[in-house]
PQR file with spaces between the fields and no chain letter, atoms N, CA, C, O and H, PARSE charges and radii, in Angstrom:
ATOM       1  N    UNK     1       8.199  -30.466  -24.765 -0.4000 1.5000
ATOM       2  CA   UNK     1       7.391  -29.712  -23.798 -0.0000 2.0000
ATOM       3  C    UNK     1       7.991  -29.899  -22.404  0.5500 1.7000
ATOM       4  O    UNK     1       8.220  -31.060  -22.066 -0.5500 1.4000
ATOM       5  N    UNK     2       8.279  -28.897  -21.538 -0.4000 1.5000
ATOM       6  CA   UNK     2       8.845  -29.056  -20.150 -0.0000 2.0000
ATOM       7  C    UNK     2       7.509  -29.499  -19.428  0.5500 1.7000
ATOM       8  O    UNK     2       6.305  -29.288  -19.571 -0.5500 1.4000
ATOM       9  H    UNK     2       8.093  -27.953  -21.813  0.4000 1.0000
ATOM      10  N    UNK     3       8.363  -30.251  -18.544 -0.4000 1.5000
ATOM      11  CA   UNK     3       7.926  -31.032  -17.448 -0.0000 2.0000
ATOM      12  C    UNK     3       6.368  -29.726  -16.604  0.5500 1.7000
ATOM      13  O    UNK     3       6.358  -28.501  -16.731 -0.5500 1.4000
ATOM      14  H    UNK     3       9.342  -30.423  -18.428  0.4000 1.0000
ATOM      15  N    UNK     4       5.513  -30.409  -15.988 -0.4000 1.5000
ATOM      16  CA   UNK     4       4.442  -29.374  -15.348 -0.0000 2.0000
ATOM      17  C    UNK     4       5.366  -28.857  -14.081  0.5500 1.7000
ATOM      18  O    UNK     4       6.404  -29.502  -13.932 -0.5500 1.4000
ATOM      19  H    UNK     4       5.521  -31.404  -15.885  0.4000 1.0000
ATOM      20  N    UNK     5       5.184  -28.018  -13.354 -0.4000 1.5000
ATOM      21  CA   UNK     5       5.838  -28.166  -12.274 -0.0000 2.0000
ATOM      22  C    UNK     5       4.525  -28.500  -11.106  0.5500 1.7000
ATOM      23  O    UNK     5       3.404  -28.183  -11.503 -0.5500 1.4000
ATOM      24  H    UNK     5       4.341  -27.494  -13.474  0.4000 1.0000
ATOM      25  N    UNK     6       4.602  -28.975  -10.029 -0.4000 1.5000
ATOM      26  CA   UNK     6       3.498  -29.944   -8.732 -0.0000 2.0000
ATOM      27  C    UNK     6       3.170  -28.901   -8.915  0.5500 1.7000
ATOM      28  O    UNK     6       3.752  -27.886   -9.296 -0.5500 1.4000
ATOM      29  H    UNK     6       5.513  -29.233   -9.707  0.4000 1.0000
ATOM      30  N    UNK     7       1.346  -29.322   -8.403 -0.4000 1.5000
ATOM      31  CA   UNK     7       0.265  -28.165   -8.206 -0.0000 2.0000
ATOM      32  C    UNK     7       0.299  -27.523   -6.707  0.5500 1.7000
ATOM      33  O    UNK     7      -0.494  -26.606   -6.491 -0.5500 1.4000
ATOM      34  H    UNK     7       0.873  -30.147   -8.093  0.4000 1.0000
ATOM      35  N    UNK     8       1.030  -27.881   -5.823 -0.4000 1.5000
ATOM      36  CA   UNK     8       0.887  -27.364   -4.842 -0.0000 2.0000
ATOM      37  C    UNK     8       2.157  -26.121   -4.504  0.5500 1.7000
ATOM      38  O    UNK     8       1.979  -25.105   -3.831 -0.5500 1.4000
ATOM      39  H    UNK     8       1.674  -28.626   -5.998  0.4000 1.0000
ATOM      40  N    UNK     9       3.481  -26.552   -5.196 -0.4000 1.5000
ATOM      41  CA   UNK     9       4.191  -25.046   -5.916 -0.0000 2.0000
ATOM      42  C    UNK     9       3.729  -24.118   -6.509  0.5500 1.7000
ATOM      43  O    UNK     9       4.181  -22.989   -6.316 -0.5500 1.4000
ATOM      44  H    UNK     9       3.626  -27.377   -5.742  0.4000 1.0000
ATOM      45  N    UNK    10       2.694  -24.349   -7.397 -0.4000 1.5000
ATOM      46  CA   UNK    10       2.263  -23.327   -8.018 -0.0000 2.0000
ATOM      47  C    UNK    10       1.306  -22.781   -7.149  0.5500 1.7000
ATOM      48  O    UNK    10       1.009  -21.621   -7.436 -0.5500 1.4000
ATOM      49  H    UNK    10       2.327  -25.266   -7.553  0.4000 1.0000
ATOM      50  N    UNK    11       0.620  -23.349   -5.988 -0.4000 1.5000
ATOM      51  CA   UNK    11      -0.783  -22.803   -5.737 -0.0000 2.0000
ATOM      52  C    UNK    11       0.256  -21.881   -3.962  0.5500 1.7000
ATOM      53  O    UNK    11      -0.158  -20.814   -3.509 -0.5500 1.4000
ATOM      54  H    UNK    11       0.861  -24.291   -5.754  0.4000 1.0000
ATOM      55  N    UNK    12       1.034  -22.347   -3.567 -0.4000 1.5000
ATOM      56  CA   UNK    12       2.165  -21.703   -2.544 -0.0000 2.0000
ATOM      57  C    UNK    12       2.252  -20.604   -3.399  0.5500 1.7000
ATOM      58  O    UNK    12       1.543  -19.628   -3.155 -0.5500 1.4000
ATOM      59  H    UNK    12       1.370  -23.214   -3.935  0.4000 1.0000
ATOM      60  N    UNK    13       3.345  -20.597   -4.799 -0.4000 1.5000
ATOM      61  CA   UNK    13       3.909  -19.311   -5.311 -0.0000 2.0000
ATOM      62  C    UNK    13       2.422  -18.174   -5.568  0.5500 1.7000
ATOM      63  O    UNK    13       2.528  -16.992   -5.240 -0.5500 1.4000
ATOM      64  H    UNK    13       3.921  -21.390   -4.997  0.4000 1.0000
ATOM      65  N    UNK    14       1.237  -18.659   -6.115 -0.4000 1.5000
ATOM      66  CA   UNK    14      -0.082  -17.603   -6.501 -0.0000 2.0000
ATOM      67  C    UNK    14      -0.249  -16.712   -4.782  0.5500 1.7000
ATOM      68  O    UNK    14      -0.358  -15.507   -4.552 -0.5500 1.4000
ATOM      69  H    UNK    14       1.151  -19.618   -6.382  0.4000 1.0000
ATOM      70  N    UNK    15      -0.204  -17.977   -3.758 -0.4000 1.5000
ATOM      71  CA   UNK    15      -0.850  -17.031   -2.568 -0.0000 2.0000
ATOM      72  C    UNK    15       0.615  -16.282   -2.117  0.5500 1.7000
ATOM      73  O    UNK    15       0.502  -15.108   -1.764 -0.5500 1.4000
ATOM      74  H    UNK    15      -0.116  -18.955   -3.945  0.4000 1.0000
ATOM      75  N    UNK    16       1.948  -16.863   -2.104 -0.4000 1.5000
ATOM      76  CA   UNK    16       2.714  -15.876   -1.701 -0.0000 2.0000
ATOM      77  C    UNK    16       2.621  -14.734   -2.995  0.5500 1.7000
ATOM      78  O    UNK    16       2.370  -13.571   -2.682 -0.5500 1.4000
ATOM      79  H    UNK    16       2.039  -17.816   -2.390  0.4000 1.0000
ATOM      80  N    UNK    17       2.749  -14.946   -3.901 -0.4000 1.5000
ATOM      81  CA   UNK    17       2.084  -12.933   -4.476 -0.0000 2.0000
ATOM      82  C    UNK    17       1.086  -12.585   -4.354  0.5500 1.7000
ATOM      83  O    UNK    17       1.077  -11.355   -4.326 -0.5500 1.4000
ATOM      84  H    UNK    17       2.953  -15.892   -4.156  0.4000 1.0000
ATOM      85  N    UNK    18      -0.031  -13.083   -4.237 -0.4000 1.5000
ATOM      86  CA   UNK    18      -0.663  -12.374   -3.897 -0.0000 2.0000
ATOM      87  C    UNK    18      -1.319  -11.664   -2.289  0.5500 1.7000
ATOM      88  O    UNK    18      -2.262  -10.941   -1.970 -0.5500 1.4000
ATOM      89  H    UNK    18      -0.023  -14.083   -4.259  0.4000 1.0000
ATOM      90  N    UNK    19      -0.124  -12.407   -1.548 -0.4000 1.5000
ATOM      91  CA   UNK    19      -0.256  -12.032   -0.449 -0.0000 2.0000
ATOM      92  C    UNK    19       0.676  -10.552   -0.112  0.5500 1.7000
ATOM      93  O    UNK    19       0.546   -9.762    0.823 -0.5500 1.4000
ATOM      94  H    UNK    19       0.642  -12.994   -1.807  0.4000 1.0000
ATOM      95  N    UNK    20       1.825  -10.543   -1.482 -0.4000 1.5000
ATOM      96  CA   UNK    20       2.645   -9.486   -1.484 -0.0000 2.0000
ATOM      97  C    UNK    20       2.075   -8.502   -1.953  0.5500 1.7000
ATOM      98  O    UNK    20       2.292   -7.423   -1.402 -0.5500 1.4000
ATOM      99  H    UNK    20       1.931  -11.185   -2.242  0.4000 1.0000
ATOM     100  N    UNK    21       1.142   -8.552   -3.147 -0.4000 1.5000
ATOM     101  CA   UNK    21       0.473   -7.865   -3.712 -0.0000 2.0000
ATOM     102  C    UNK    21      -0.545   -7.118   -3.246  0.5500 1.7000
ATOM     103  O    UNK    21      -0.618   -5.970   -3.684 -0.5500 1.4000
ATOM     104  H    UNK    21       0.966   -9.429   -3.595  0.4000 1.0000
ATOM     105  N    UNK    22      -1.594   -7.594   -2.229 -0.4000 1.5000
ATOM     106  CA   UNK    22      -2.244   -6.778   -1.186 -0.0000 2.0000
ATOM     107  C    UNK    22      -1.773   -6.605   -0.032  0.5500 1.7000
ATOM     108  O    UNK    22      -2.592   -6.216    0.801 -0.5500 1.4000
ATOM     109  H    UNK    22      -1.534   -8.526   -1.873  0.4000 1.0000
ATOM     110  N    UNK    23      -0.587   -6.781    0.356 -0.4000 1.5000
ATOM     111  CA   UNK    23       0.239   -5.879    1.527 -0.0000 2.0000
ATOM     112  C    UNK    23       0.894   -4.555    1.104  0.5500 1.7000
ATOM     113  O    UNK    23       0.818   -3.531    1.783 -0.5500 1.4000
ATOM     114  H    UNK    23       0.078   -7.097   -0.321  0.4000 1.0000
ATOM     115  N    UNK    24       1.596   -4.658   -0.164 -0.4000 1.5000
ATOM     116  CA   UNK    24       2.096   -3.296   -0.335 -0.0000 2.0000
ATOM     117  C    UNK    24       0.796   -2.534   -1.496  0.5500 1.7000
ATOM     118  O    UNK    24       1.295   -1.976   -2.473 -0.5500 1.4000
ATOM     119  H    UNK    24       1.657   -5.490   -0.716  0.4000 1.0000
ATOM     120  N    UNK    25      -0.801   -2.502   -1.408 -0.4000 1.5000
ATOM     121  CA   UNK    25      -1.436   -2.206   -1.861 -0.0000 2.0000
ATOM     122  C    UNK    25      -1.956   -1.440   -0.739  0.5500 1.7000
ATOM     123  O    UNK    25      -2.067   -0.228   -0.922 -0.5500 1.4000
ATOM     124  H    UNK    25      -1.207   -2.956   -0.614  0.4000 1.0000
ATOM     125  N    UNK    26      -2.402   -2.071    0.741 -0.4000 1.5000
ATOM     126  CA   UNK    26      -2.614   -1.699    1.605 -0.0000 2.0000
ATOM     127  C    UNK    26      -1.486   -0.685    2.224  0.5500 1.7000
ATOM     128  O    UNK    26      -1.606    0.452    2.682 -0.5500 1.4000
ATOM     129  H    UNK    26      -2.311   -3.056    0.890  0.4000 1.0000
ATOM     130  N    UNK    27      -0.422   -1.477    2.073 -0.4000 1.5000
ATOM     131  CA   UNK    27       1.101   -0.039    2.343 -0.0000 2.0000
ATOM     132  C    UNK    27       0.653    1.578    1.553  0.5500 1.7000
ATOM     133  O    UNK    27       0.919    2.643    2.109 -0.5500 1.4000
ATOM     134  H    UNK    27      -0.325   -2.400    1.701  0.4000 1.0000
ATOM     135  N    UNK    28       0.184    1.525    0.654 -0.4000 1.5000
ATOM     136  CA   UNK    28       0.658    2.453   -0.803 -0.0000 2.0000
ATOM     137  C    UNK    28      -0.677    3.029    0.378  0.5500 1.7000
ATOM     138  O    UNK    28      -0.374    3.804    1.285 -0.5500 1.4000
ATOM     139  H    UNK    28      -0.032    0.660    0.202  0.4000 1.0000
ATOM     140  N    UNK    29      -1.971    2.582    0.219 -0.4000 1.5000
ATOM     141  CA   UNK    29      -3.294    3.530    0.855 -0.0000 2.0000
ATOM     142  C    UNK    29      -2.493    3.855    2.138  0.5500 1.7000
ATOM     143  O    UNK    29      -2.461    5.080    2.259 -0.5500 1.4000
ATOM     144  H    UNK    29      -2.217    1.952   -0.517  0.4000 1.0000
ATOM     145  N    UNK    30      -1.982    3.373    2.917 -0.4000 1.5000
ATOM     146  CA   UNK    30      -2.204    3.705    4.407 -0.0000 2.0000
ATOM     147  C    UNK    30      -0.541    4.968    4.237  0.5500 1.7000
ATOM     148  O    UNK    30      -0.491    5.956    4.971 -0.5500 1.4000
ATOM     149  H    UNK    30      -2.008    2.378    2.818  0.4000 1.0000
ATOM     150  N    UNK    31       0.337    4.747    3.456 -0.4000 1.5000
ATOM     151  CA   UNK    31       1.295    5.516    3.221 -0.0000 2.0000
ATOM     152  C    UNK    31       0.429    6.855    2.914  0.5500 1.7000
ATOM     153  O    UNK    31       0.449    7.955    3.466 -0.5500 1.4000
ATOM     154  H    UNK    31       0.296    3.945    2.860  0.4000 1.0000
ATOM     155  N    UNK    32      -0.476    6.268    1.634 -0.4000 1.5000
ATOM     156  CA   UNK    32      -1.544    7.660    0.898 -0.0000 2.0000
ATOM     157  C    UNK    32      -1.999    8.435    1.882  0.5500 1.7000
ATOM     158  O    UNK    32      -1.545    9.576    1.795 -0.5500 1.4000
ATOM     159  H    UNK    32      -0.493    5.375    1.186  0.4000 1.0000
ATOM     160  N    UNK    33      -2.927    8.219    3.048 -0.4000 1.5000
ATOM     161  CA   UNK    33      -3.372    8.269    3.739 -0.0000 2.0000
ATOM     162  C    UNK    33      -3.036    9.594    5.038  0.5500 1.7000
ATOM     163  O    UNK    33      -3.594   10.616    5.436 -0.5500 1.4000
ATOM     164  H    UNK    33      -3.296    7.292    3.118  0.4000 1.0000
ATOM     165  N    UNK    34      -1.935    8.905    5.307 -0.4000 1.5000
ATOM     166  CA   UNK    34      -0.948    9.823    6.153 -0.0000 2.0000
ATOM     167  C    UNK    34      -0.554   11.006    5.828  0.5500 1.7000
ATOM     168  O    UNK    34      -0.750   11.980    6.554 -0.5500 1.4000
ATOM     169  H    UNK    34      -1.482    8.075    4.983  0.4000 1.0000
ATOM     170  N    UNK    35       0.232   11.078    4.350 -0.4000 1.5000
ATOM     171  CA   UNK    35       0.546   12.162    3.532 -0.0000 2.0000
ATOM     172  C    UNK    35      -0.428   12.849    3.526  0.5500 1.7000
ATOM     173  O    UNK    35      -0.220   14.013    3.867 -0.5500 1.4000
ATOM     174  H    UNK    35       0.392   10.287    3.760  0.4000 1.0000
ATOM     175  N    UNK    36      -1.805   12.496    3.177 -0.4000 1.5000
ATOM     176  CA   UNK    36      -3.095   13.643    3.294 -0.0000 2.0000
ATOM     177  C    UNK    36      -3.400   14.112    4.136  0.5500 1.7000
ATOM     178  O    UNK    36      -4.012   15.180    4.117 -0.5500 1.4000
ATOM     179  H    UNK    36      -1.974   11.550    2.900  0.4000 1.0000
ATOM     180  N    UNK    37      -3.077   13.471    5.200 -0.4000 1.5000
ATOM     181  CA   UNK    37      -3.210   14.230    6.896 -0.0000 2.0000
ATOM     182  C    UNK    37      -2.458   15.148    6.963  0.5500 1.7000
ATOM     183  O    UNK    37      -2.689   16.354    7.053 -0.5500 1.4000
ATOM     184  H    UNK    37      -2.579   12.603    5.216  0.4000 1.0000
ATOM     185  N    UNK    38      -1.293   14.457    6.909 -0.4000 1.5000
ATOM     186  CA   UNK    38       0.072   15.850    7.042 -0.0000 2.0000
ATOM     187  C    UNK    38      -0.152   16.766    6.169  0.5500 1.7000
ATOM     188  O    UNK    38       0.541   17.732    6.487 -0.5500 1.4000
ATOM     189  H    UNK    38      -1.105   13.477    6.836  0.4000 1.0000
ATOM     190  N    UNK    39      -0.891   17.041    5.013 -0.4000 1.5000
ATOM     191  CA   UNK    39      -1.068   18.442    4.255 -0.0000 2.0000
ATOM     192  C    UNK    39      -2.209   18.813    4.679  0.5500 1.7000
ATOM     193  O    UNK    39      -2.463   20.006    4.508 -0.5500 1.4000
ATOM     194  H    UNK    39      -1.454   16.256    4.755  0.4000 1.0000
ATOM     195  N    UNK    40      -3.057   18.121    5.224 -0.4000 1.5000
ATOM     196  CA   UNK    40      -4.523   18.784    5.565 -0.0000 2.0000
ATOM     197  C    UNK    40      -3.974   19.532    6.767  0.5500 1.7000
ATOM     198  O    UNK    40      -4.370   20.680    6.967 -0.5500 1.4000
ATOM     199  H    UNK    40      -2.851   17.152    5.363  0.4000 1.0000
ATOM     200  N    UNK    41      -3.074   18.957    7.599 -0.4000 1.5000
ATOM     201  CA   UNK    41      -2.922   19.870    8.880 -0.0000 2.0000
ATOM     202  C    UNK    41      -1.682   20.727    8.668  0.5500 1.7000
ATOM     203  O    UNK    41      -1.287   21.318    9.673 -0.5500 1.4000
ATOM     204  H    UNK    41      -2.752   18.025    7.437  0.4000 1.0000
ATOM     205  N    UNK    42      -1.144   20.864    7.783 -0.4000 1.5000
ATOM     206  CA   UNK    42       0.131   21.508    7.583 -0.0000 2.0000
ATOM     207  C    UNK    42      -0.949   22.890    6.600  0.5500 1.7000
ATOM     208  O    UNK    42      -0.562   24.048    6.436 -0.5500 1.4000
ATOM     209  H    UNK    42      -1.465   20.384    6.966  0.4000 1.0000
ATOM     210  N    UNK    43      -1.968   22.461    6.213 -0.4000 1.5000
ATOM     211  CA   UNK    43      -2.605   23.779    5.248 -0.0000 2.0000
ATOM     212  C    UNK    43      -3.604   24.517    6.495  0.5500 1.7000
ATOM     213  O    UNK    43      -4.122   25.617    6.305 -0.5500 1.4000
ATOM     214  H    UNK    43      -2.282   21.522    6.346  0.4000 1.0000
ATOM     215  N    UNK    44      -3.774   23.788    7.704 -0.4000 1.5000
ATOM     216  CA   UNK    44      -4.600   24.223    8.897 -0.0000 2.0000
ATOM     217  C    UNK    44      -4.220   25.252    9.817  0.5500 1.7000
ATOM     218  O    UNK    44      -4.832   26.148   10.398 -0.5500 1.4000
ATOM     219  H    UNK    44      -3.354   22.894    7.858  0.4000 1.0000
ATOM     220  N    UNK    45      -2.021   24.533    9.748 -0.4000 1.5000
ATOM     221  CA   UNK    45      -1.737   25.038   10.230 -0.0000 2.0000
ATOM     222  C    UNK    45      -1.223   26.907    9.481  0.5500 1.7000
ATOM     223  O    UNK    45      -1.303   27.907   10.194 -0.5500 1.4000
ATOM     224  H    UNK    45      -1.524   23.806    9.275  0.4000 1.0000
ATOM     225  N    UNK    46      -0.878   26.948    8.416 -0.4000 1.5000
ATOM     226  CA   UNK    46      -0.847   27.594    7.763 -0.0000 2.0000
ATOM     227  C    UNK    46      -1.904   29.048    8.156  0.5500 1.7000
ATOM     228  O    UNK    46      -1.587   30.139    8.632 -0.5500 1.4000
ATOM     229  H    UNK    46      -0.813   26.135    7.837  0.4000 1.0000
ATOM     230  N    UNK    47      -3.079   28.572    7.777 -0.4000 1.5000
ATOM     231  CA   UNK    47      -4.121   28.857    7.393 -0.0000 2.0000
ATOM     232  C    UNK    47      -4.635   29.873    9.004  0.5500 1.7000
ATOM     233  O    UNK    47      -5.006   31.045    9.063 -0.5500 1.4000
ATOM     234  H    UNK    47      -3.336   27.687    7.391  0.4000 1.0000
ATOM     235  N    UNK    48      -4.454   28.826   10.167 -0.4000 1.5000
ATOM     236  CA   UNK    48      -4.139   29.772   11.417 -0.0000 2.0000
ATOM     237  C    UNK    48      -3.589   30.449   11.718  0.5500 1.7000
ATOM     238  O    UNK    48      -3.994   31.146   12.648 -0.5500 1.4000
ATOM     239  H    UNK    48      -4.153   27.874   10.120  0.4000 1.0000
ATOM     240  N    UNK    49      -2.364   30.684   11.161 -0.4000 1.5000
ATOM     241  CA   UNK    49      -0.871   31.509   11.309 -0.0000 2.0000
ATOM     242  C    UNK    49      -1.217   32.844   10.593  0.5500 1.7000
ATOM     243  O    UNK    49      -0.929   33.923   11.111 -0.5500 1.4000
ATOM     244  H    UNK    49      -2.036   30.118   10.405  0.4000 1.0000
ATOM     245  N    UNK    50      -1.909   32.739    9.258 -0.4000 1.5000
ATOM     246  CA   UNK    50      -2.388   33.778    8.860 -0.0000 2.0000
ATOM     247  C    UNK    50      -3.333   34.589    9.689  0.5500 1.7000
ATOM     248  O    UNK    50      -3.242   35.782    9.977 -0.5500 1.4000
ATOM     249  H    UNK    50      -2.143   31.862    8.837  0.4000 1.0000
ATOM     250  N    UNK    51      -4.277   33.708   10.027 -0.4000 1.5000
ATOM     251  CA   UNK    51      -5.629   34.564   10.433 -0.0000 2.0000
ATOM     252  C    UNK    51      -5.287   35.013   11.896  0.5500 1.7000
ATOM     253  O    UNK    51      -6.105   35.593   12.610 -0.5500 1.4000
ATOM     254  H    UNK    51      -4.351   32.738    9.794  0.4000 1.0000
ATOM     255  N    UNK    52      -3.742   34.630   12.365 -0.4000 1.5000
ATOM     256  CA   UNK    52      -3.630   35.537   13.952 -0.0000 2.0000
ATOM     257  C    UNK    52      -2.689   35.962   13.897  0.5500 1.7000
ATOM     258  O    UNK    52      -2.272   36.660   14.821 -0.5500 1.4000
ATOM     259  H    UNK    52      -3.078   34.158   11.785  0.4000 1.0000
């Protein structure tokens, strides 16, 4: 059986992923986010161009 590795490596490595893990979770929404703006106003703008 291999050796444990220290509990305080393991409890460093859990919060550095999961500190990676809700940064690019928060990236992905706030990326999401933007993109929906830019088509909401890109279909606004559209949408004005027609009606004048």
């Amino acid at each position: 059986m291999p050796q444990m590795m220290p509990l305080w490596w393991v409890t460093l490595f859990l919060l550095f992923s999961s500190a990676l893990i809700s940064f690019s979770i928060i990236n992905y929404f706030l990326t999401y986010q933007k993109i929906n703006c830019n088509l909401k106003q890109e279909k606004l703008n559209k949408f004005n161009n027609w009606k004048w």
